[in-house]
N, C-alpha and C positions, 0 to 999 in steps of 0.2 A: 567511695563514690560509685565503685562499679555496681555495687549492693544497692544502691539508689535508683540508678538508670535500672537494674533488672530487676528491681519490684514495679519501676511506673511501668516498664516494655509489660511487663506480665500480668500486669492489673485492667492493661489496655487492650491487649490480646484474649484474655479472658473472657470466656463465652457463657460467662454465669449471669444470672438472670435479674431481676428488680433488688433483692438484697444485696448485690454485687455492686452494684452500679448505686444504690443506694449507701453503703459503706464508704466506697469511694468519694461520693459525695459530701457525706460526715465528714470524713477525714480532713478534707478541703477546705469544706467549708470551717470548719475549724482551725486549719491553719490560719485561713484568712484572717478570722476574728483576730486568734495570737500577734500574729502578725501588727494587725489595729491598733488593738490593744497594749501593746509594746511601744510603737511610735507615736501613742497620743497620750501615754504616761509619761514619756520622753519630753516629746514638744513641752504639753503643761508643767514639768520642770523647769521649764525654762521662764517659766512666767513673772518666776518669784526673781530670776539671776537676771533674766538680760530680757525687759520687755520687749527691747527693739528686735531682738533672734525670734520672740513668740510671733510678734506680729509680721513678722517675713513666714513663718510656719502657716498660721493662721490663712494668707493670700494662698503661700503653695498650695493649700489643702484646695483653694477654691481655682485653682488652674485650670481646666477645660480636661486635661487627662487624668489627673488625679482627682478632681471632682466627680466624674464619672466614676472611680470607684467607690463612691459612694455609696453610690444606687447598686453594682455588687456588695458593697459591703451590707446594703440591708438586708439583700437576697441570701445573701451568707447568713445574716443572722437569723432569717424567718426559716429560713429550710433547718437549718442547724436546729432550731427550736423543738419545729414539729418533730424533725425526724429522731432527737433526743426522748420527746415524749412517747412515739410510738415504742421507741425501744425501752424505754422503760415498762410500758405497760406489757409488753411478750416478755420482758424479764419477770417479774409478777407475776406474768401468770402463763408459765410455759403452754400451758395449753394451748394459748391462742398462736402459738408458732406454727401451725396448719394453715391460718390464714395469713401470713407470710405478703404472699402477690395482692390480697386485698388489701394490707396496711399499704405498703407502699405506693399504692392508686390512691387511698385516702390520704395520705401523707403530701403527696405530689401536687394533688387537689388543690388539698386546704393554702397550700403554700403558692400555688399561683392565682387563686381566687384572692388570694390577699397582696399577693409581690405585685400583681398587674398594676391596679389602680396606684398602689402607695407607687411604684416603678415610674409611673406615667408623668404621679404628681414633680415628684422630686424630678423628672429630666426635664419637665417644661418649668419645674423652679430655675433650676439649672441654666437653659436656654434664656432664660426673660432676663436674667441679672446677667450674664454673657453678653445681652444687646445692649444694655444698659452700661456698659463699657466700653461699646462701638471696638473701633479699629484694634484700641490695646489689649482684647481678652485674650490673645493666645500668647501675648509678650511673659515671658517666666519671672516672675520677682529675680529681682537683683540682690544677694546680700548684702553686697557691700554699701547699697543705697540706705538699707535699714540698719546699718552698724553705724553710717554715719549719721544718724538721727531723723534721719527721710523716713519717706514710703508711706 
């Protein structure tokens, strides 16, 4: 655990420049996905075993804190994309690793020219179906409601 804490202290305190902080963000952004990707193979397991635990998942997902990350998880995915492709492409063709600080301005770009609008859409999706639930949107699903055939 101590090897944990002082890689993120030293990743943080590091005064390296756009690839630094770009890496960092790979990283991340990558867990994030794993992360996703792990609890939404999980959940839809359950689909086939116990509808009524899918459909308690399903609500959770749409809770007001966990639906928010959402809209990070797409942010996760659209940076992770680009920034995938850029490093493929400096891997190809080492030459282009001189322009280094130009990919990651382009990288950065591309990714909030696109995370903006899709960002915007999905939080006022978010918000309108939120109203549409009046008083109970921040109440947490109940398991035991959906074990006993509720919800």
């Amino acid at each position: 655990m101590s090897n944990l804490v002082l890689t993120i202290r030293e990743s943080i305190r590091y005064r390296g420049r756009g690839g630094h902080w770009s890496w960092v963000a790979h990283r991340v952004s990558g867990l994030a996905i794993l992360l996703f990707l792990t609890i939404h193979v999980w959940d839809t397991a359950t689909a086939f075993y116990s509808p009524n635990l899918y459909r308690w998942f399903v609500d959770v997902f749409k809770w007001p804190p966990v639906a928010v990350g959402e809209v990070a998880l797409m942010a996760a995915v659209l940076y992770h994309a680009f920034n995938g492709i850029r490093i493929s492409i400096l891997d190809y063709k080492p030459e282009l690793w001189k322009h280094q600080k130009k990919s990651v301005q382009i990288t950065w770009g591309l990714f909030l020219i696109l995370f903006i609008p899709i960002g915007l859409f999905m939080s006022y999706e978010l918000v309108m179906y939120w109203q549409e639930l009046g008083s109970a949107w921040m109440d947490f699903p109940q398991l035991s409601v959906y074990m006993q055939g509720g919800g």
